[in-house]
C-alpha positions as CSV (number, residue, x, y, z in Angstrom):
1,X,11.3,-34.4,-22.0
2,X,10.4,-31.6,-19.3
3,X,8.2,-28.6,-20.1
4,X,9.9,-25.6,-21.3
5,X,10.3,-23.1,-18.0
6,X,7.4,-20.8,-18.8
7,X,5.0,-23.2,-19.5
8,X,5.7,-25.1,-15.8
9,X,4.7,-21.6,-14.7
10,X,1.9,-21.1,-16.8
11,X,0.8,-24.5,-15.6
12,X,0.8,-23.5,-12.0
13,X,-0.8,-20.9,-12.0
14,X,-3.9,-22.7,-14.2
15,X,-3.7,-25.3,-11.2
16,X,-3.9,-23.2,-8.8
17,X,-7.0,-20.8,-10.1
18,X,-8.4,-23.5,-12.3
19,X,-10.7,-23.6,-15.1
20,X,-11.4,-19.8,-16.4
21,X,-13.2,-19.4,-19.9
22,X,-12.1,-15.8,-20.1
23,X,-9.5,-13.3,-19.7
24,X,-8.0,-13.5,-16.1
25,X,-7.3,-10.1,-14.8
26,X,-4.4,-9.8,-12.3
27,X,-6.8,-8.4,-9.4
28,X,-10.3,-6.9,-10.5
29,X,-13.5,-5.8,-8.3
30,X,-16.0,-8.4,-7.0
31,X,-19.5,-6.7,-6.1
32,X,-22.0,-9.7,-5.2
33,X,-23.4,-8.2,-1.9
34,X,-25.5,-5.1,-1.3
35,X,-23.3,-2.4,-3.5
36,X,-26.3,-1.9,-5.5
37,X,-28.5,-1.2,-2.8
38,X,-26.4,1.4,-0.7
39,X,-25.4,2.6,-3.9
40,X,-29.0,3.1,-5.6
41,X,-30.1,4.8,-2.1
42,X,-27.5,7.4,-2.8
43,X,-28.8,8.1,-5.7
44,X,-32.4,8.2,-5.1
45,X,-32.3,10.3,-2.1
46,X,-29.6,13.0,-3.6
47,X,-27.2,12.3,-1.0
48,X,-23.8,11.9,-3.4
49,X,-21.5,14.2,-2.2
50,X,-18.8,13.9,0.6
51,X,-21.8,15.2,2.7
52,X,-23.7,11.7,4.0
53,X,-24.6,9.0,6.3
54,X,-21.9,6.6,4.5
55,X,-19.4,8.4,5.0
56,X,-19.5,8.5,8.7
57,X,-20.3,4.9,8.7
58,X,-17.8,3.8,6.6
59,X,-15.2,6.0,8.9
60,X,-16.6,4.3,11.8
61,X,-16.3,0.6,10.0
62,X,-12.5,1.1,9.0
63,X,-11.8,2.7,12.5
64,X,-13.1,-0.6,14.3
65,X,-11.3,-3.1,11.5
66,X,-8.4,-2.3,11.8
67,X,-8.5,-1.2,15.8
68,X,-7.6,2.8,15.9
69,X,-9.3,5.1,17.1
70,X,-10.1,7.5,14.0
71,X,-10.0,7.3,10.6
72,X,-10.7,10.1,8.0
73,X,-12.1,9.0,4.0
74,X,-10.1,10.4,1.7
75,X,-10.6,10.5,-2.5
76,X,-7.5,8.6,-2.7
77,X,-4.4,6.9,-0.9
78,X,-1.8,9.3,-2.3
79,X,-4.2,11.9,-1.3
80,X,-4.2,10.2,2.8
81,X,-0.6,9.7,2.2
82,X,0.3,12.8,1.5
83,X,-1.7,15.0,4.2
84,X,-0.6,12.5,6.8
85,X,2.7,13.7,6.1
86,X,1.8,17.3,6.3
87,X,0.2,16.6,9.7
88,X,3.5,15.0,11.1
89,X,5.5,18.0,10.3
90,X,7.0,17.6,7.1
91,X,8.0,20.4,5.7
92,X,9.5,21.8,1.5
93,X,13.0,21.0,1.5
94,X,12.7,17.8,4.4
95,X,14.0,14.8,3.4
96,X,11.5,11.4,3.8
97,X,12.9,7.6,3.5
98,X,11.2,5.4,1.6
99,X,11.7,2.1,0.1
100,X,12.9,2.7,-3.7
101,X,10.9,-0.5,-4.4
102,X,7.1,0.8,-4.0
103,X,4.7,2.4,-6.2
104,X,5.1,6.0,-7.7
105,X,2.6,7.3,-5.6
106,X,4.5,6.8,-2.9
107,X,7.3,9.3,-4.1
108,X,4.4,11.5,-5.6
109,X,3.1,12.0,-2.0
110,X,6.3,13.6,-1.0
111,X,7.2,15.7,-3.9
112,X,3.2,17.3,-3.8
113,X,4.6,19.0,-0.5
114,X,7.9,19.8,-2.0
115,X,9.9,17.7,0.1
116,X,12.5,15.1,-1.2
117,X,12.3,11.5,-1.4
118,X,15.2,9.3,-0.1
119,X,15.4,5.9,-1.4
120,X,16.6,2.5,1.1
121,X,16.4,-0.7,0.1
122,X,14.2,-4.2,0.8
123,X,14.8,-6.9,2.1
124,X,13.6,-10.8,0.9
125,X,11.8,-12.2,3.6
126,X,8.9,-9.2,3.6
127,X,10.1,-7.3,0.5
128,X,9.7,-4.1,2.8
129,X,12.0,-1.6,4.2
130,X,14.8,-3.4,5.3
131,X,15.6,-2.0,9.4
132,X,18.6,-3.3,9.8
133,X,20.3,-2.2,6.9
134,X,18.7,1.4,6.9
135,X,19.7,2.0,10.8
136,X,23.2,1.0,9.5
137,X,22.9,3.6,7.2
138,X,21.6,6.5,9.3
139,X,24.9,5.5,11.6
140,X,27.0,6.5,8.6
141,X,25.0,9.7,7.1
142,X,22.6,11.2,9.9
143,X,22.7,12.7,13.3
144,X,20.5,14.4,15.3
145,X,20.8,17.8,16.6
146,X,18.2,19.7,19.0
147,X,15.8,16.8,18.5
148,X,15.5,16.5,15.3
149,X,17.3,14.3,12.3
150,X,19.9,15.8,9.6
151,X,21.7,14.0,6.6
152,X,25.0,15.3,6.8
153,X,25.9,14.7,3.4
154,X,22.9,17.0,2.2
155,X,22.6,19.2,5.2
156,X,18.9,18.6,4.9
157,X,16.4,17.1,7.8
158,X,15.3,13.9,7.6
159,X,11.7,14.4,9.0
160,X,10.1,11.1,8.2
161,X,10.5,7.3,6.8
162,X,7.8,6.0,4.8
163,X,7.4,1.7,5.1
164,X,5.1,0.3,2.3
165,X,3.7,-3.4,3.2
166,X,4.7,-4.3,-0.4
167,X,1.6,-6.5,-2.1
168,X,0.1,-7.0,1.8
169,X,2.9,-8.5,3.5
170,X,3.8,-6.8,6.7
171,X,7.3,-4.7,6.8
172,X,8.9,-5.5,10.4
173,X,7.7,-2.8,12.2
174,X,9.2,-2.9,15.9
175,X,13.0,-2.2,14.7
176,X,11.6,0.3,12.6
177,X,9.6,2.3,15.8
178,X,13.3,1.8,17.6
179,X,15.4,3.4,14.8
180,X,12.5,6.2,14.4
181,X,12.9,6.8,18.4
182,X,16.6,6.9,18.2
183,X,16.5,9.1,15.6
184,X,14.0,11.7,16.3
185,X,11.9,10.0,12.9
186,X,8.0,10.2,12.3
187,X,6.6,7.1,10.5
188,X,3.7,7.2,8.4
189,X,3.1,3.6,6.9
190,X,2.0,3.2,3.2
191,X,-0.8,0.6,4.0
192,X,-2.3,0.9,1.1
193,X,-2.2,-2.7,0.4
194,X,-2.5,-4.0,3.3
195,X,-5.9,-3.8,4.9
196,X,-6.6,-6.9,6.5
197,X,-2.4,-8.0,6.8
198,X,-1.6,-8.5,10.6
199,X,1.8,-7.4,12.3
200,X,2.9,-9.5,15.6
201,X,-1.5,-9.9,15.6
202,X,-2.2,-5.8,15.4
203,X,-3.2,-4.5,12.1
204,X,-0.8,-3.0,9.8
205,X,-1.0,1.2,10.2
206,X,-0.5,1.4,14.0
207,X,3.4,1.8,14.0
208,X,3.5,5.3,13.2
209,X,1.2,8.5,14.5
210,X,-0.8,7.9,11.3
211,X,-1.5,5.9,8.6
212,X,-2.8,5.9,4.7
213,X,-5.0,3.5,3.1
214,X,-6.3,2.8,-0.4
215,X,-9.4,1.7,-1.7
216,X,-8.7,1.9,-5.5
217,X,-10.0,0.2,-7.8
218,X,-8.0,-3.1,-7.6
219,X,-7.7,-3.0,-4.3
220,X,-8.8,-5.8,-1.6
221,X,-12.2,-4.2,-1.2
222,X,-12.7,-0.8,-3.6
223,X,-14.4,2.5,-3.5
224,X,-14.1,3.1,-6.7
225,X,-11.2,4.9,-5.8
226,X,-10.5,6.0,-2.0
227,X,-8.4,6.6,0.5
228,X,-8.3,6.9,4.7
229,X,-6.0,7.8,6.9
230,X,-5.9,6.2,9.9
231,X,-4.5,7.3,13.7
232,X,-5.4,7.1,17.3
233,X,-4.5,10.7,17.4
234,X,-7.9,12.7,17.6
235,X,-6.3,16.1,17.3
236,X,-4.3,14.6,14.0
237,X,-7.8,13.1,12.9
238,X,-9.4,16.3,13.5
239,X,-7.3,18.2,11.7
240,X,-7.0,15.7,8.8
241,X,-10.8,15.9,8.3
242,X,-10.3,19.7,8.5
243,X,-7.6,20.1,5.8
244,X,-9.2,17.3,3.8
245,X,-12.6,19.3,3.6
246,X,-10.7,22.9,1.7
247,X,-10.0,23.8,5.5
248,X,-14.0,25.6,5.9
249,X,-14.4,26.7,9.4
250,X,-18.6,25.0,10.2
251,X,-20.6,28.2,9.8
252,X,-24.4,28.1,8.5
253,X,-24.0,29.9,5.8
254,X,-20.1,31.8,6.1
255,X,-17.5,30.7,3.7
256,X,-14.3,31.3,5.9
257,X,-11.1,28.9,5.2
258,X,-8.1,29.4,7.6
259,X,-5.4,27.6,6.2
260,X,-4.8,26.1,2.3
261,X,-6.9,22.8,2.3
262,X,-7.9,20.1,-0.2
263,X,-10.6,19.1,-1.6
264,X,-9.9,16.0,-0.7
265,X,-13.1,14.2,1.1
266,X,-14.5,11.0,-0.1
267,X,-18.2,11.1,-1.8
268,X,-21.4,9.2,0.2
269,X,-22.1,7.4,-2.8
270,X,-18.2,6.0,-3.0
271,X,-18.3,5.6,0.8
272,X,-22.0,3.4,0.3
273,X,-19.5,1.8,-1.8
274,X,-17.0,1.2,0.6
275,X,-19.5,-0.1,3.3
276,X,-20.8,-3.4,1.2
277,X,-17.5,-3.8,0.3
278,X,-16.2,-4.2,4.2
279,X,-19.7,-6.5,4.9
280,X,-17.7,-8.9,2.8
281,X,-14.1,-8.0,3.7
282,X,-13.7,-11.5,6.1
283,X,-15.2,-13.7,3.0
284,X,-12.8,-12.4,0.7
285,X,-9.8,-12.7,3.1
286,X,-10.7,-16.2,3.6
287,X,-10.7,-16.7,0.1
288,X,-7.2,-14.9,-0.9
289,X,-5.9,-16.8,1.4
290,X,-6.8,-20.2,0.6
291,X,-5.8,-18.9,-3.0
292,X,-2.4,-18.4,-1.8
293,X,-2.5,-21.7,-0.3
294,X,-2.9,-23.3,-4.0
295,X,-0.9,-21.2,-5.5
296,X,1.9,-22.2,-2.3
297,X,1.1,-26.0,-3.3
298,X,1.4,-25.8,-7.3
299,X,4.6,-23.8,-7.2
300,X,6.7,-26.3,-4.7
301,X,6.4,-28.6,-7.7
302,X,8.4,-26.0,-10.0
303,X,11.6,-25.5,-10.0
304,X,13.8,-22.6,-10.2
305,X,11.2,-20.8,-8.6
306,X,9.3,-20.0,-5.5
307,X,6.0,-18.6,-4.1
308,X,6.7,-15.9,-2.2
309,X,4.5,-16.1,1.7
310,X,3.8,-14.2,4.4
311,X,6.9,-13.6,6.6
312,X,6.9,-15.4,10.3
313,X,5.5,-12.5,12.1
314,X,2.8,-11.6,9.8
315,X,-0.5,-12.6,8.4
316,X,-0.8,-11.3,4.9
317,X,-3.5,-10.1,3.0
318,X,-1.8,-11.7,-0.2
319,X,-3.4,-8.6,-1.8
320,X,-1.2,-9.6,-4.9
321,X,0.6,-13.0,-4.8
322,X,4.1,-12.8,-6.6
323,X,6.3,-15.6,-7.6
324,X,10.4,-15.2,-7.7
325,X,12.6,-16.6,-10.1
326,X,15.7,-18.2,-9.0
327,X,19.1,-15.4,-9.4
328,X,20.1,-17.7,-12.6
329,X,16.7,-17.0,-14.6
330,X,15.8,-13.2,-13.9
331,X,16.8,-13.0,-17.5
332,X,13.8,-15.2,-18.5
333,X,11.5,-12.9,-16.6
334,X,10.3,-11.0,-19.2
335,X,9.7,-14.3,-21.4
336,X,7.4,-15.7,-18.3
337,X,5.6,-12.1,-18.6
338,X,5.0,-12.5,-22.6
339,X,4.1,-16.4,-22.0
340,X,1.1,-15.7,-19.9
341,X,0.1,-12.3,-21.3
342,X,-0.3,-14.0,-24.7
343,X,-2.1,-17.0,-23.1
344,X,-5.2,-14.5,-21.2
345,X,-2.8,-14.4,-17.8
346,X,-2.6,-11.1,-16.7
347,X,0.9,-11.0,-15.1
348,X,3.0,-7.9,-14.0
349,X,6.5,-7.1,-13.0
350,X,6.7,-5.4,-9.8
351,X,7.3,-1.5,-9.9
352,X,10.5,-0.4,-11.8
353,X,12.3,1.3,-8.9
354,X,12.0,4.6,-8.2
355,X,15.4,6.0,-8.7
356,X,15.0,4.3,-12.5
357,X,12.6,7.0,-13.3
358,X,13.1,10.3,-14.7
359,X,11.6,12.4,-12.0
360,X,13.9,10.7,-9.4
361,X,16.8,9.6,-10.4
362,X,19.0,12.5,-8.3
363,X,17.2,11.5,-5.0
364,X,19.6,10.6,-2.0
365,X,19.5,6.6,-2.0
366,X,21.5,4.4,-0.1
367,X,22.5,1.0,-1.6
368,X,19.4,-0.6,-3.0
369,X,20.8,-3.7,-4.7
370,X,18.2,-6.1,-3.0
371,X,15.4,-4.0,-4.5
372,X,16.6,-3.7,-7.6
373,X,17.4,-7.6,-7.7
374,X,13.3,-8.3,-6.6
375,X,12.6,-5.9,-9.6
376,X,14.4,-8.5,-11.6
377,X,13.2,-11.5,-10.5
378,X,9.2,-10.9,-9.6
379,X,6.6,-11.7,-11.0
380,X,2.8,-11.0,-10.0
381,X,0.5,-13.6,-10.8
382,X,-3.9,-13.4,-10.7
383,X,-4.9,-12.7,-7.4
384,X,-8.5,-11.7,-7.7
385,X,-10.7,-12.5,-4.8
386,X,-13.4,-15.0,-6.9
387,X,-10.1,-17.2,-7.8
388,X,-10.1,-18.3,-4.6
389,X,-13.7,-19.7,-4.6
């Protein structure tokens, strides 16, 4: 008699990460290089604040990763999410696409400037923006006058589309520049899980005239919690690092702030952080990768299931690995969750879409039926760095 369907799973996942006496956490920090030291320097010498050596460096260390030309720490992702969009002209009352399947912050970034989000859907072989159907779309509800974009159902401008790299797997970027060129669009990728994921062998957060990174907590490499955005744009990079610093003109001694700013600049001891973190970046690359590679292997022998992997033109980070259930057995979803929960598997759901929630459920959206499907059918599964040991 075959195992019961959620204990197949559970037992894939044991083979894939094996043997753990504890509690398995579904992605949590590893710090075994010299965090403590760059950290303890910090201290010792006073140098804490967003004022410091590391945070240059760490600037500098990001820039040449991922091959731009500039990138600006930040205390946050949302926060480098949403000044990038201020930089590229979006204004209250714009509209921004973005896929409804993504994290809140996401959505948040765009409401802090008062502009509206406007929900497309996914598609299965990235779980990203979906080009194809969203140009299709924008045939039906947009045109462009004097230069610039307008949905003709709201009369608003559509100033910007946001892809997200959902869990570090690379949206298809080229048909997405040619529909932003067509129709007069800024792009601003949501790489905040992607550092390290490849597109066509470039690094994800080139596509667009800037980019926004995350360094959170559970994040590939962490901060702490973190941000940068990223550009090859030095007057965008300047000016990011000016509004991100309360917008204070360099004086000796003047306080004199031209424009509203943030205080938005990431701490040296966060950055000091950041910088043992990225002397380790390749190691733990290699390592979530080979994790997915079990994972890829214990899952084939499962049925009614499947490992989701890196689409043909990418190179994931596999920042989070997520499984799918077959169409007939989203209903058992929620059992798989409890399964492993109870058993000391941290397991999640992806993000409940955003037009399910309270805040946005009168957004403009187009039909999102694929998202909402993935919502019903995936399933993240461990994906710390160490599993993959």
């Amino acid at each position: 008699m075959s195992k019961p369907f959620e204990a197949q799973i559970e037992e894939a996942v044991r083979t894939a990460i094996g043997p753990q006496e504890e509690f398995v956490a579904l992605h949590e920090p590893t710090f075994k290089g010299n965090e403590w030291e760059y950290v303890k320097e910090c201290i010792d010498t006073g140098w804490v604040s967003p004022v410091g050596s590391y945070v240059d460096q760490f600037e500098e260390q990001i820039a040449d990763f991922t091959g731009v030309e500039r990138a600006v720490a930040v205390n946050n992702g949302t926060a480098a999410l949403e000044v990038g969009l201020r930089l590229v002209g979006v204004e209250e009352g714009d509209e921004v696409l973005m896929p409804a399947l993504t994290f809140v912050a996401t959505a948040n970034a765009v409401s802090y400037l008062r502009a509206v989000p406007h929900f497309v859907d996914s598609e299965w072989k990235t779980l990203g923006v979906d080009p194809e159907k969203v140009e299709n779309y924008l045939d039906d509800i947009a045109e462009v006058r004097s230069g610039e974009c307008y949905n003709t159902k709201t009369g608003r401008r559509i100033r910007a589309i946001v892809p997200m790299h959902t869990f570090g797997h690379p949206v298809d970027l080229d048909p997405l520049k040619d529909m932003c060129d067509q129709y007069h669009l800024e792009m601003v990728e949501d790489a905040a899980e992607s550092l390290g994921s490849f597109y066509k062998g470039e690094h994800t957060g080139q596509w667009g005239r800037c980019s926004a990174l995350s360094f959170n907590g559970n994040k590939t490499i962490t901060t702490g919690g973190g941000g940068a955005i990223l550009t090859d744009d030095e007057a965008l990079a300047d000016r990011a690092k000016h509004l991100t610093k309360v917008a204070k003109n360099d004086h000796q001694w003047e306080y004199h702030h031209d424009t509203v700013g943030y205080n938005y600049r990431l701490p040296n001891i966060n950055a000091a952080l950041g910088c043992a973190q990225l002397e380790q970046l390749p190691s733990y690359l290699e390592n979530k990768r080979e994790l997915a590679r079990r994972y890829g292997k214990a899952f084939a022998e499962v049925e009614r299931v499947n490992f989701f992997e890196e689409p043909p033109f990418g190179r994931s980070n596999y920042w989070l690995n997520a499984i799918l259930l077959d169409g007939n057995q989203e209903g058992r979803r929620d059992d798989v969750l409890a399964r492993l929960n109870d058993n000391d598997l941290m397991t999640r759901p992806a993000w409940k879409p955003m037009h399910k929630l309270p805040m946005y459920e009168d957004c403009p959206r187009m039909d999102v039926s694929v998202a909402e499907s993935i919502y019903r059918r995936l399933i993240n599964i461990p994906s710390s760095v160490f599993l993959g040991r």
